[in-house]
Every structure is written in C-alpha cells, then in structure tokens.
N, C-alpha and C positions, 0 to 999 in steps of 0.2 A: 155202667156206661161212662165214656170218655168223654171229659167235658172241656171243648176245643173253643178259642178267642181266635180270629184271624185277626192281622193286624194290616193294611190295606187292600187297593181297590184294583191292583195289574191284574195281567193276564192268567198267573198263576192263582192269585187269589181266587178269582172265579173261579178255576178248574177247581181247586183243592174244594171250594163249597158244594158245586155240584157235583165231587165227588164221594164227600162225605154224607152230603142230603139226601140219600134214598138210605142209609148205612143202620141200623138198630143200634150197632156198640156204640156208635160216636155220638155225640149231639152239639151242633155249634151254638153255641148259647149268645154269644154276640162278635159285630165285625166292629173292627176300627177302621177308618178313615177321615182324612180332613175334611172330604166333601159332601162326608153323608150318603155315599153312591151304595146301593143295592148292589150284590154279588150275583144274586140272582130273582128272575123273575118271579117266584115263589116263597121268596124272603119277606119277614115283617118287617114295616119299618121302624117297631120299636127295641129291635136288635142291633139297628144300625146306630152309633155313638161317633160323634166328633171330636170329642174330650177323652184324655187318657184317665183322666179324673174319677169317670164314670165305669170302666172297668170293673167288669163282676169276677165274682173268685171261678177259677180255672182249671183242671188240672194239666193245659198245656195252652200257652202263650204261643202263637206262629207267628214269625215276624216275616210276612210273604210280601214287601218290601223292596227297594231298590237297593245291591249290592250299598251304595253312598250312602243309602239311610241306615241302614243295620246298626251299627255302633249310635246313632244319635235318636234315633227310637229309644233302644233298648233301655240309653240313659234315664230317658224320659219317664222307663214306666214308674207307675207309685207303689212299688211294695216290695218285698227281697224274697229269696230265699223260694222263688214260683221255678216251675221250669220253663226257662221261655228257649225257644230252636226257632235259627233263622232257614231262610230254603235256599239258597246261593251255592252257589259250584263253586265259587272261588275265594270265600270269604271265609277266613280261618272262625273257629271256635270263638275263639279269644276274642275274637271282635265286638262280641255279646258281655253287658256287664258284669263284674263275676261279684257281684251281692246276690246274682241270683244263679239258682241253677242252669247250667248250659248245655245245648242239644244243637244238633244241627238233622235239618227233616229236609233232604234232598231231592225230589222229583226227578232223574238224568233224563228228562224230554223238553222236545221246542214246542211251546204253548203261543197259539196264535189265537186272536181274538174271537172267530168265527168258525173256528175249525175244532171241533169234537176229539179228547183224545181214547184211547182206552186205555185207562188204567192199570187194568191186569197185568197187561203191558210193560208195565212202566218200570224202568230199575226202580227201588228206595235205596238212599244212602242215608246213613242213619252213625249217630255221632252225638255221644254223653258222655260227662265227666262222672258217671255213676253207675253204676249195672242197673240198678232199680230204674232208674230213669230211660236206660236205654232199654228196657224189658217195657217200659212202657210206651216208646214210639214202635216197637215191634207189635207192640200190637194197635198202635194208633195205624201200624198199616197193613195190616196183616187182612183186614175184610178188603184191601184194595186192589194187592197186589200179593205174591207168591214170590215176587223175584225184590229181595230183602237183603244189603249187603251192609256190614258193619263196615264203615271206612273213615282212614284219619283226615286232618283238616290237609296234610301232605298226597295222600292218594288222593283225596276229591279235588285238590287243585290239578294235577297232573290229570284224570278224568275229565278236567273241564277242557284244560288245552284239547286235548283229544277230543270233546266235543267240538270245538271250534273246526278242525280240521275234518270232520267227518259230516257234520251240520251247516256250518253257516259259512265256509269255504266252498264246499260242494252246491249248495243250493245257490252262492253267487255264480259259479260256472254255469247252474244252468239258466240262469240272467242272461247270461252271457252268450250262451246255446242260441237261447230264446232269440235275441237283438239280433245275432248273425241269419238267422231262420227268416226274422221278419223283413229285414234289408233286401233280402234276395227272394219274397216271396214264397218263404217253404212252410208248410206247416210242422209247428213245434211239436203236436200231438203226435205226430210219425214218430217221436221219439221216446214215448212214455213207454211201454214196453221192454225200449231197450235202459234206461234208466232203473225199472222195478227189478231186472234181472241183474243187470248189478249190484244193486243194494242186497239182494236176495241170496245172489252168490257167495258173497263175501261173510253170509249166516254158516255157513256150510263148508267152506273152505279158507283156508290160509290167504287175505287180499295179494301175499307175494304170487301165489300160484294163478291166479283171478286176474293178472297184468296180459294186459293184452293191448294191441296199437302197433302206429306207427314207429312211434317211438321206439319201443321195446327190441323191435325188429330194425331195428336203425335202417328203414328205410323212407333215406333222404329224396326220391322222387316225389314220392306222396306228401313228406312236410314240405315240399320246397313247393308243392301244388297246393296245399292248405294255404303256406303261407300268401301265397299271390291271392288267392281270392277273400282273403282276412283283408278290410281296409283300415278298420281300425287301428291305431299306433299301440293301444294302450291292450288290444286284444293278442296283435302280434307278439307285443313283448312277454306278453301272460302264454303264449302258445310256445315259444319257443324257451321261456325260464319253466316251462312245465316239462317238455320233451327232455331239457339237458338237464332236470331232475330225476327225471325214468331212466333216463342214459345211464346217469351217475349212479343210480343204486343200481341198476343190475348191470353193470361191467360195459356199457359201451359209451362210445362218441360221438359227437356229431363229424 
C-alpha cells in the first residue's frame, strides 16, 4: 500500500482525497493545512495536522497547494531525502527543494468546489528526477486513471497554456454567451447541446476542420448584424478581435 500526506485544503486537495478514499493501494494517512479544514466528509480529525512538525513518515509527500506556495512549503518541510510532487501545470520541477526527492503529480482538469470529477478521465502527468520514483506515481495513479503521460516541466508548461485556451477562455465566452442571452431575454440552455457538440467534435476530428461561422465564411452581413445588436464595447471588441483571428488563420479578410 501507497502511503500518501496531502499537503493543503483547495479544490484539488479534496478531489485528490476523495479520489484516493474508496482506493485499497493507497492509504492517506494524514492532511496538512493551516486551518485544520477536513478534505472530506468521512475524514478523521485526528489526521488532520496544522504543524508541519507533526508530519508522519510517507512514501509520497503532495504538495496540492497554490502554484505561490510550492517553493515555500516545500522549504518548510522537516526532513530530506522523502519524495515530495507538487500538482501545478505551470510550476517547474525545480521549484521543489532538491534535499529532497522531486516529483511532479499533475491532474490536467478544472476542479470546482461542488462539482464531481471522474477520474478515469483524467490525463496524469507525471514527472521525477528518478525512475524508481517515477515507477512509483505510476502507480500512485494507475487505480485512478488509464490515461498516464510522462511529461517534462517544458511540455506541462506549454499543456498548461493550452489549458488556458481550451478551459478558462472558452468557459469566459460562454459568460459572455450567457450575459448577451440574459439582456435580450433568451434562454442560455437553448445552447448547451450546441456547446456539448463542439467540445465532442473536436474528440474526433482536427479543431481546423471543426471551424465553422461567420467568420470563416467571411460573411460580413451576418457580422456587421451580430455586431449591431452586441451593446456592449468590451463584448464588440472580443467579437470582432475574434472574427479577424479566424480570418487570419484560415486566409481571409475582413
């Protein structure tokens, strides 16, 4: 059995406990936090520790953490030579003290407070200065998930940009969907369907080939009629720096 320390209280800490918590291989044997906060509803509270002090032996340290805290945790812990992996998309390796063994334990999903992931699902990215070390997050996630990729602290950054652009870009536009929808009285659910088929298309084929719109088709009646009934400044300007980016990759003009 895999003997796992979380090391805070966000949103991923929680998933990563309940994800671990119904599992045989793994066993979290205690959480860190400054506030003392249970991970989960079926946690004891004498696992939960405030003091880095108190820290029991491990064979893998998570530091599931804020990208700013990573390097000043890891300072903090009291003992060398443990394997401790942060879980950040965009925080090199090296961020982690090197007295001790270093890992990087990736989750590539958006974890919200309230909202249930699956697992299975999920990429791992996974990242050691060791093979033995990395033989062993392979199987720290291996009862998780199936889809298990070895990548350096250079691919997960570039992964992460990519998340940005595919995750939390796209989910402001449909903010943005939403706001225009409410103004004018339409209901935004008329649009989930077409939202799931997008996301779904682009499983299955090339997103170049999956380009569809106004844009594409340079036809300016249709944007010059979007843009009249957009009132907002800040929405116009995001509709039309969007349109002369579709333009620009595939060969046309406004």
């Amino acid at each position: 059995m895999i003997r796992v320390i979380i090391l805070g209280a966000g949103n991923v800490a929680k998933h990563l406990y309940a994800a671990f918590y119904n599992q045989k291989s793994v066993e979290v044997v205690q959480c860190y936090n400054r506030k003392g906060l249970l991970l989960h509803p079926d946690q004891k509270e004498n696992t939960i520790i405030q003091d880095l002090s108190s820290l029991q032996e491990a064979d893998i340290y998570i530091l599931a953490v804020s990208d700013d805290a990573i390097e000043e945790v890891s300072n903090l812990l009291p003992f060398t030579n443990k394997l401790i992996v942060h879980t950040s998309g965009s925080v090199p390796i090296n961020a982690l003290v090197n007295t001790n063994r270093r890992g990087v334990f990736y989750p590539l999903q958006t974890f919200s407070k309230d909202k249930t992931v699956d697992f299975s699902a999920i990429p791992f990215c996974l990242e050691a200065e060791n093979e033995a070390d990395l033989t062993l997050l392979k199987k720290l996630s291996a009862p998780l998930s199936n889809k298990v990729y070895e990548i350096s602290s250079e691919q997960r950054n570039i992964l992460h940009v990519s998340a940005v652009f595919v995750n939390n870009f796209t989910n402001y536009l449909f903010s943005t969907a939403n706001d225009i929808c409410n103004e004018h009285d339409v209901p935004f659910e008329i649009l989930h369907p077409l939202i799931l088929e997008t996301a779904q298309k682009i499983t299955k084929m090339n997103p170049d080939l999956a380009q569809t719109g106004p844009g594409i088709r340079n036809d300016s009646k249709t944007i010059n009629r979007h843009l009249k009934i957009i009132t907002d400044t800040t929405q116009q300007e995001l509709y039309k720096t969007l349109t002369k980016a579709i333009q620009f990759k595939y060969g046309k003009k406004l």
